[in-house]
C-alpha angles and dihedrals in degrees: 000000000000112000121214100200134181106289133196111216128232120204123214126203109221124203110205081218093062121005100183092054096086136162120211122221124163117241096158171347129257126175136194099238090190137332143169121208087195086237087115121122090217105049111225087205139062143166160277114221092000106266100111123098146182129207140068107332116240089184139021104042096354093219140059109247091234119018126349109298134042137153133292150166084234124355087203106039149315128000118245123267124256098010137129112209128168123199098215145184115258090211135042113253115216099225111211130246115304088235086064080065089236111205144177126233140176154138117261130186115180143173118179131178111256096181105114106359127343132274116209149169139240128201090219127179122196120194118212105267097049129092100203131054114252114220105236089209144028096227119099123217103223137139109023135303094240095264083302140143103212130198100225126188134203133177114245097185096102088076095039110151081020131118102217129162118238118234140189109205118211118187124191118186120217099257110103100248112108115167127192094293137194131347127183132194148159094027119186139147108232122200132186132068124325104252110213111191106202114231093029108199088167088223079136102057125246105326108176084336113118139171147202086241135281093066108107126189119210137071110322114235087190140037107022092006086219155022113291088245102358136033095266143063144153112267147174087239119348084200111038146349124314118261128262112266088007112155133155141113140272111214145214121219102262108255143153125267119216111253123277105264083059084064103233120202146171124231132173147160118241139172115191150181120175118181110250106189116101088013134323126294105209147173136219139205097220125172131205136185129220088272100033140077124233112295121192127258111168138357123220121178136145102034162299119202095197135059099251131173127235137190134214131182111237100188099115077068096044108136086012135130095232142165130200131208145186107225125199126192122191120197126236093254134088101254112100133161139189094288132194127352117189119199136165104009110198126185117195115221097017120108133261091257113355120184114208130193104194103180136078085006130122131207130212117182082338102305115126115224123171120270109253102133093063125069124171123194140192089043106195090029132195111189112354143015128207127199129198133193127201094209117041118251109225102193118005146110134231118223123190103202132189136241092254083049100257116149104230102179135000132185139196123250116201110169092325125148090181138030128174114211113210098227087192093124107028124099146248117280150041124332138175119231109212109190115195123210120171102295093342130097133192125187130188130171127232144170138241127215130175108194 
């Protein structure tokens, strides 16, 4: 059985020049809270509706991404037609503090029907007291992965202090196409800081990368046969064309840019070849912010036969907690191509090696100090929230904002040190509290649940 222990993470300093020449410098710790390799004799996890399996895949991927066995909708085959099934945890797992960053991570292969309509899957936590599963991320698994395992990321931090139960949602529509399905591996929750490495040549794996499927990391046999400096890269297959109606992002650690008048930018590296016929397949640097969704940045489709490097100004980010993600769209026609390779990310203005805790954090005129003035309870919470703050806020306002970065309510603060927020009309999910004070912000994530 593989073990995923508490590790203590060493930083390397990478040249372009020379990526295997490296020098080593702590920043710091982080730790597997819990995780399951699926290798077990006695499986942790079980269904909904019966589908899901564990054990070695006959079908799909054919292989576990680590080990011999992982789950799957059907280890043999497709999945069944017009059916709802969620892989879920037996026990309730206690999630840590928001301020320890907890995080999800795993490798995910996948294949859906997309004929009349599309099947899908969903990556879903429910706490004890709910009656309904909460989508940890906007982001919907369809179509395929490319042939791909990918290594995928979600913040936990919403249910932090909470025991919820993890879930991996299949869908199947009532149509009569089924396809290979979902296939899940190498779960653990990770806690400690994002490490960003700057420039990062990924000669070193994943580290704390992370993508919605199809995005590879290793040395590259097609397209441009190897890294732009090194022998590794990031790319949409390493070993073959993307998939039809493959999309999905490849994404930066969160971290925090230095503020304008420092002149952050973006620079990479990228070879690509994007199918053309029918339409063009294409892919897109896009950035987000901690209360935002992705917003584009650039477009690239058609081709480019060399490895060749680009620059973008990152000012309108300056001071803010961002992340930044290659994004690939495949269109729904049988004409693919190489896609999309990263190298040699470099961000101006960002550390060597720079650690970054974004949760349960404020900022004032871009120092970070801890979170003790704001205090948010019931989390999750059903009807109503309190919160409550330790030192009165004199003149400021409250905003609950969406996942896709909508305010949805906001309220006014005038020498209060508590304010109850009636949550009778909004909805069900994740949202972010931004508390404004002067020139100071603090921001905490919570959850809503009608039961």
């Amino acid at each position: 059985m593989k073990k995923i222990s508490t590790l203590i993470v060493l930083i390397a300093l990478f040249a372009f020049s020379n990526s295997n020449a490296q020098l080593t410098v702590p920043c710091g710790q982080q730790s597997t809270y819990w995780s399951d390799d699926f290798e077990g004799a006695i499986p942790n996890w079980s269904s909904t509706n019966g589908v899901w399996q564990i054990g070695v895949p006959n079908s799909g991927p054919n292989s576990a991404h680590g080990g011999t066995q992982c789950a799957a909708t059907n280890l043999s085959g497709n999945y069944p037609t017009n059916i709802t099934s969620i892989l879920k945890t037996n026990s309730y797992i206690t999630i840590p503090p928001a301020v320890q960053n907890p995080r999800l991570r795993f490798w995910l292969w996948c294949s859906f029907a997309t004929t009349n309509g599309t099947d899908y899957g969903k990556v879903q936590a429910k706490t004890l007291t709910a009656s309904t599963w909460t989508n940890l991320s906007t982001f919907t698994y369809t179509a395929n992965s490319s042939g791909v395992w990918s290594c995928e990321e979600v913040d936990l931090s919403a249910f932090a202090d909470s025991s919820i139960q993890i879930g991996f949602l299949l869908f199947s529509g009532n149509d009569g196409y089924q396809s290979s399905g979902f296939y899940i591996d190498d779960v653990e929750i990770r806690t400690g800081p994002y490490i960003s490495f700057n420039p990062e040549d990924f000669e070193n794996g994943w580290k704390d990368w992370s993508a919605e499927g199809s995005w590879e990391i290793g040395v590259p046999t097609v397209g441009p046969t190897s890294g732009c400096t090194g022998a590794k890269c990031a790319g949409t297959n390493l070993n073959g064309n993307y998939g039809k109606e493959s999309n999905g992002h490849l994404k930066s650690p969160w971290m925090k840019l230095p503020p304008a008048n420092q002149n952050p930018s973006i620079s990479f590296c990228h070879w690509f070849s994007f199918a053309t016929t029918n339409g063009n397949d294409f892919g897109k640097l896009q950035f987000r912010t901690s209360t935002s969704g992705w917003k584009d940045t650039a477009t690239y489709s058609s081709s480019s036969p060399l490895w060749s490097n680009v620059f973008f100004d990152m000012s309108s980010y300056g001071d803010s907690v961002i992340q930044f993600g290659f994004f690939l769209q495949s269109l729904n026609d049988n004409y693919q191509s190489s896609g999309w390779y990263i190298d040699n990310v470099y961000i101006n203005g960002l550390a060597d090696t720079s650690c970054f805790y974004p949760n349960g954090m404020v900022a004032t005129n871009g120092v970070m100090l801890s979170l003790n003035n704001l205090n948010v309870s019931p989390n999750p919470a059903s009807n109503f929230i309190i919160f409550k703050f330790n030192t009165a806020i004199k003149k400021g306002k409250l905003l609950l904002i969406n996942t896709l970065g909508e305010t949805v309510l906001e309220e006014n603060l005038f020498n209060e040190s508590k304010k109850e927020i009636n949550l009778k009309n909004i909805s069900q999910g994740i949202y972010f509290a931004k508390v404004f004070d002067g020139e100071k912000y603090y921001c905490k994530k919570l959850i809503v649940e009608h039961h």
